[in-house]
C-alpha positions, 0 to 999 in steps of 0.5 A: 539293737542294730544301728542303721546308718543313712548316707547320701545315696540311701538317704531320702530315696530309701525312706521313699522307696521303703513307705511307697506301698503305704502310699496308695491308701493315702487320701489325695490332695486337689491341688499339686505342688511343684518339687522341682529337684523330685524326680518324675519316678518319685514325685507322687510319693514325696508329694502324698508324704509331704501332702499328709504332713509325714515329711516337710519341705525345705523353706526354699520349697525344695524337697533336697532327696539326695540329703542324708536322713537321721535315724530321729527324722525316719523314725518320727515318719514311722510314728505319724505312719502308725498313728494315722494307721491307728487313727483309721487314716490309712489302711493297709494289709497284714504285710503292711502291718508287720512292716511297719511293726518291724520298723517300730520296732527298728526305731523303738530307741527313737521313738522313745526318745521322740516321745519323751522329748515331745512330753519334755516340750509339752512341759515346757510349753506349759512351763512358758504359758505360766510364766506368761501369766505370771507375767500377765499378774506381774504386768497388771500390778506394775500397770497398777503401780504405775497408774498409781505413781502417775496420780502421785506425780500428778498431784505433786505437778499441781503442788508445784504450779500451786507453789509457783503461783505463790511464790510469784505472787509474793514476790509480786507484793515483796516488790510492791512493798519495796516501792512503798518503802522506797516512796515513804523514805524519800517522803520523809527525806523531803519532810525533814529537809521542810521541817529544817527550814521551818526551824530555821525561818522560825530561828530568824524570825525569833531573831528579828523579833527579839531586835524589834523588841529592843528597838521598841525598848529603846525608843520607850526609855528614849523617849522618857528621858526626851525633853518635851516640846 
C-alpha cells in the first residue's frame, strides 16, 4: 500500500479541503465558536469538523491548521466519517461514497490498527474497572480489619486505665500501710522506753523496800535485847 506522507504545507489544509464536499450534509450547530488562527475560507468547514466531534482543538482553543497531521489522525477522521455515514448522520452521493471508500481503503493499516488499539483500551478499561472493585473488596476487608483492630485497642485502653486505677489505688494503701507501720514502730518505741522505767522504779523501790525491812529487823532485835524501863 502506498505511504502518504503530510507536511506543514499540506497538513490540515489538505484534510479540509479533501472532506469540504462532505460538509454540507452535516447538521449545524446554534452556536459558533471563535478559531481565531482559521482563516475566513476555511472557518466553516474546521468549525462543522470540530463541531460534530471529527477533529478537536488544541487546549489553548486554537485550531493550529498549519501543524502536520499523521496518517492515525486522518484516518480516525475517515472512520468517525464513515460511521456517521452508516449511522444515517450524514448523507452523501455515489461520488461521495466511493471517496470515502478510496480513503478507506488508503487507511485500512490504520484503521485496523486504530480498532485494535480502541479494543486493547477497551480491555484495559475493563481490566482497571476490576481491579477497582478488587480494590473496593480489598478496601471494605481492611476497613473491616481495621474496625476490627480499633475495638481491640480499645478494649486494651479500658484495660489499661483499669490497671492504672489499680495500681494507684494500691500504692495509695501501700503508703497508708507504711504510715501505720511508721506509727506502731514509734509506739512501741515509746512502750519499751515506760516499761524500762517501770522496771527500774520498780528495781529502787524493791531496794528501799528490802532496807525498810532491815531497819524494821534492827529495831525488832534492838529492842529485845534493850533493857526495859
Amino acid at each position: 500500500m502506498k505511504q502518504l506522507r503530510w507536511t506543514s504545507k499540506w497538513g490540515m489544509k489538505t484534510i479540509v479541503l479533501g472532506l469540504c464536499f462532505l460538509l454540507t450534509a452535516l447538521p449545524a450547530l446554534g452556536q459558533s465558536r471563535p478559531y481565531s488562527d482559521v482563516p475566513d475560507w476555511a472557518y466553516q468547514a474546521v468549525k462543522k469538523l470540530v463541531d460534530n466531534g471529527y477533529l478537536e482543538l488544541y487546549e489553548d482553543g486554537t485550531f493550529q491548521g498549519n501543524n502536520p497531521v499523521d496518517r492515525y489522525t486522518l484516518a480516525l477522521v475517515v472512520a468517525k466519517l464513515l460511521t456517521s455515514l452508516g449511522e444515517g448522520g450524514i448523507r452523501g452521493g455515489q461520488e461521495d461514497v466511493a471517496l470515502l471508500r478510496k480513503l478507506s481503503n488508503e487507511f485500512q493499516n490504520e484503521l485496523v490498527l486504530l480498532t485494535l488499539k480502541n479494543k486493547e483500551l477497551e480491555a484495559r478499561l475493563v481490566q482497571i474497572e476490576q481491579g477497582k472493585l478488587i480494590l473496593a473488596e480489598d478496601q471494605t476487608k481492611n476497613t473491616s480489619s481495621l474496625q476490627l483492630l480499633s475495638a481491640e485497642a480499645k478494649g486494651l485502653r479500658s484495660e489499661i486505665v483499669g490497671l492504672r486505677s489499680q495500681v494507684a489505688e494500691l500504692l495509695q494503701e501501700k503508703n497508708r500501710l507504711e504510715v501505720q507501720l511508721y506509727n506502731l514502730e514509734k509506739n512501741q518505741e515509746k512502750q519499751k522506753d515506760k516499761i524500762e522505767s517501770l522496771q527500774a522504779e520498780l528495781a529502787q523501790e524493791k531496794k528501799t523496800n528490802r532496807f525498810l525491812l532491815l531497819f524494821v529487823a534492827l529495831i525488832g532485835v534492838a529492842g529485845v535485847f534493850l533493857p526495859a524501863q
